[in-house]
N, C-alpha and C positions, 0 to 999 in steps of 0.2 A: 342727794345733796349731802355734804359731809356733816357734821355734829358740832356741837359748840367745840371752842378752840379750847382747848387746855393751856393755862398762866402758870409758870416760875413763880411769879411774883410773890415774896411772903410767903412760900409754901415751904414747909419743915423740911429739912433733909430727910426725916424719917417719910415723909410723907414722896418726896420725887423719889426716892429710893426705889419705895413700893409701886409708885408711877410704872418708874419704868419697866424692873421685872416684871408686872403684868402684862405691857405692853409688849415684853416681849414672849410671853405665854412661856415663862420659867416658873417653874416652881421654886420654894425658899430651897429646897435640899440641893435642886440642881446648880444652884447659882453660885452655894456655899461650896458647891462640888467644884464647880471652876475658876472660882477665885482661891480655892485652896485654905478656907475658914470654917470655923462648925458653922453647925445651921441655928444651935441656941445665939450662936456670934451675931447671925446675921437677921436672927427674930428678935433680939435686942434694940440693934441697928433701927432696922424697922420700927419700931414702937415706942422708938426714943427713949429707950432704958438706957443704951450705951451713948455714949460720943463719938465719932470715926475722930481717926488720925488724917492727917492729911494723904499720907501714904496709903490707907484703905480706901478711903473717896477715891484714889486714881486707880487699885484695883479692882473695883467692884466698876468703877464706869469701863475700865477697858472689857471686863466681861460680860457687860452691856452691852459693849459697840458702842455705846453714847457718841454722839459728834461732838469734837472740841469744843463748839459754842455751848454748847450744852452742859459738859464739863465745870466750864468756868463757871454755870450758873449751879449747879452742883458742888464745887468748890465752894462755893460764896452761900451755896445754906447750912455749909456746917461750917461756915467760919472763915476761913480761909482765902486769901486773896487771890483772884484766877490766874493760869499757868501759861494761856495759850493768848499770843495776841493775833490782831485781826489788822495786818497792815493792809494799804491800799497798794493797789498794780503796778501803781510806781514807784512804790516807797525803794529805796535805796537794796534794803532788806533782799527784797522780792528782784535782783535786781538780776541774777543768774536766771531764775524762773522765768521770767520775764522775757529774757532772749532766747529763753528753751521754748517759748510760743511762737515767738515772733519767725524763729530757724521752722516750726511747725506750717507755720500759716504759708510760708514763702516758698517752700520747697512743696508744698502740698497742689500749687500750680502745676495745671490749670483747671484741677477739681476743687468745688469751695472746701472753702473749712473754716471753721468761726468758732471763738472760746465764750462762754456764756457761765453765769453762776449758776446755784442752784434754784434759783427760779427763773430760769430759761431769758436772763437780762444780757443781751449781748454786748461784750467787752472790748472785745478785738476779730476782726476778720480777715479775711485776703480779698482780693481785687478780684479773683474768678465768682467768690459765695456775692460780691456787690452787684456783678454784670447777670447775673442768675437773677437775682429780687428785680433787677432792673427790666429785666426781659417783659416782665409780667407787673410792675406794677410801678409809681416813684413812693420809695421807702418812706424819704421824709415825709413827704405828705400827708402817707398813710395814716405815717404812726400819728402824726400830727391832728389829724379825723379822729383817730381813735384817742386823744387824749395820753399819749405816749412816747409821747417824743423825748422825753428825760430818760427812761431806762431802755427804751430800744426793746422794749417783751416780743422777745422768740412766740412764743405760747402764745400772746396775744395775734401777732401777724397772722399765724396760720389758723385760727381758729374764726377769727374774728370776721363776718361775710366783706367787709370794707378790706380785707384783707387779701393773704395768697388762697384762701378756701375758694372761691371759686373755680382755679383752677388745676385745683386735685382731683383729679379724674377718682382717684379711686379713698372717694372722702368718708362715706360708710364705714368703711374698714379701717382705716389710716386715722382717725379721729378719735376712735374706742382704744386701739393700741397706745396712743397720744396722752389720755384720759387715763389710763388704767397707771400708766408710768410714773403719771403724777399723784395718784393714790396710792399707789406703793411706795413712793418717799415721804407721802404722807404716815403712812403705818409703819416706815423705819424711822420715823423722828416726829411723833404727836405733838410736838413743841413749837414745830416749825410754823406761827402764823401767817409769815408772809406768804407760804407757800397753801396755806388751810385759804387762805384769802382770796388766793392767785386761782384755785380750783372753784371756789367757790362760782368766783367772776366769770369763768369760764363756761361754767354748767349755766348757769344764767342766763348762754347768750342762746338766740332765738335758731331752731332748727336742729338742735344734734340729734343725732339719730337712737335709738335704743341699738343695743348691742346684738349683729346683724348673725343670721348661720353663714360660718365663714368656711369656704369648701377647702379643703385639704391645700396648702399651697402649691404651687407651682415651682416658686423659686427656693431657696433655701434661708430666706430672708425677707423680710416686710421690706414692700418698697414704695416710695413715694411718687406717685406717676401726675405729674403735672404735663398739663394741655394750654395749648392758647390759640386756637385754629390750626394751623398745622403742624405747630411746634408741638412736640409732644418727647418728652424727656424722662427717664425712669433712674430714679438714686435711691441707692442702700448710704448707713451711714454705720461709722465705728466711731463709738464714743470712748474719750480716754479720760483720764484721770491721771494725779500726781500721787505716786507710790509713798506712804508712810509720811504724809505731812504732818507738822507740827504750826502750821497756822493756820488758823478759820477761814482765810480768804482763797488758801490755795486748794486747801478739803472741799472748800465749796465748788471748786470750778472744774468746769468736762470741755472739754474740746472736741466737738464733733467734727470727722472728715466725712464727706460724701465722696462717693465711686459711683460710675454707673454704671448699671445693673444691666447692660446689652449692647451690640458691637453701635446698634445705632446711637443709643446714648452718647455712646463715647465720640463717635463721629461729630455728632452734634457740640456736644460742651469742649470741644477743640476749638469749635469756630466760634464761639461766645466773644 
């Protein structure tokens, strides 16, 4: 299970500062090394002897990696008003982005593909990834069993046994890989509750498997092999992302496209 959730809330600049270099297993020398400031500079910093400028808070986060939302909450402990806003999918704003997804989702027929934030809440999809969930279960329903029918949780459908888990043939394997991806955004962003919460909920739920010996693979890629009597369908997926975003909602979102992973697959999700 993961550990208590780490809170912004009220917490010193000196003190998130020092958050995060630990978190990210930097030393004070290294960090001052790549932001380009001593390290007396940056042990000041730290221990609240100095004040940042606003222009340091954004050097010292970019050689963090800090995530935007993070940023602003970082901005706003040493003072400073946040930089980065957090428009919704349709805002005006977002309005090119928006049909750089939509050119995605449409042209990606007749393999699914669906955009989702970073906690696996799905946004927007195509007609092929609806006729796939359909095959095998009715979506609304589901989510609606499972208490989810507002954010639509990815992570929850396929985890969840009211869910697609049933018919993952290869759910041992496919489940720990699933698990490990969500602890790894967990340990590049400790801040992230929603997401400390979403893992938590997950590991909770009844049956996962401990982490199995997994033999050398086969293919060149993890693949998700759902079954349903004689349907049996095999997808890899390529997850993307929006290059150098400057807003929270866009940094947050992946688009995953599914391929199939074998000439039968492919046969098959033709005819979907």
């Amino acid at each position: 299970m993961t550990s208590a959730a780490l809170s912004p809330q009220a917490v010193s600049f000196a003190d998130l500062l020092r958050s995060w270099r630990k978190s990210r297993k930097l030393s004070q020398w290294d960090l001052a090394l790549d932001a380009g400031i001593s390290q007396r500079h940056l042990s000041f910093l730290e221990s609240g002897r100095s004040s940042p400028s606003r222009e340091m808070v954004l050097k010292l986060a970019r050689s963090l990696d800090i995530p935007l939302q993070e940023q602003n909450t970082l901005l706003g402990s040493a003072g400073f008003a946040p930089m980065f806003q957090s428009a919704a999918l349709d805002d005006a704003s977002l309005t090119q982005a928006r049909q750089a997804l939509e050119v995605m989702l449409k042209h990606h027929e007749p393999y699914p593909c669906l955009v989702a934030d970073n906690n696996w809440n799905m946004l927007m999809t195509n007609e092929s990834n609806l006729r796939l969930f359909s095959w095998f279960i009715d979506p609304i329903n589901v989510w609606q069993d499972m208490g989810d029918a507002g954010s639509q949780n990815l992570a929850r459908l396929m985890l969840h046994p009211n869910g697609i888990r049933p018919y993952v043939a290869n759910w041992d394997i496919f489940v720990n890989y699933f698990l490990h991806g969500l602890r790894q955004e967990l340990r590049a962003n400790p801040y992230a509750s929603a997401t400390r919460e979403l893992l938590d909920e997950l590991e909770a739920l009844p049956g996962l498997p401990e982490l199995p010996d997994i033999a050398p693979p086969v293919l060149p890629f993890l693949t998700m092999q759902l079954q349903k009597g004689d349907f049996r369908l095999n997808l890899f997926s390529i997850v993307s992302t929006f290059g150098h975003p400057h807003d929270i909602t866009l940094q947050q979102l992946r688009i995953e496209t599914f391929f199939p992973a074998d000439a039968a697959s492919e046969d098959l999700i033709r005819q979907l």
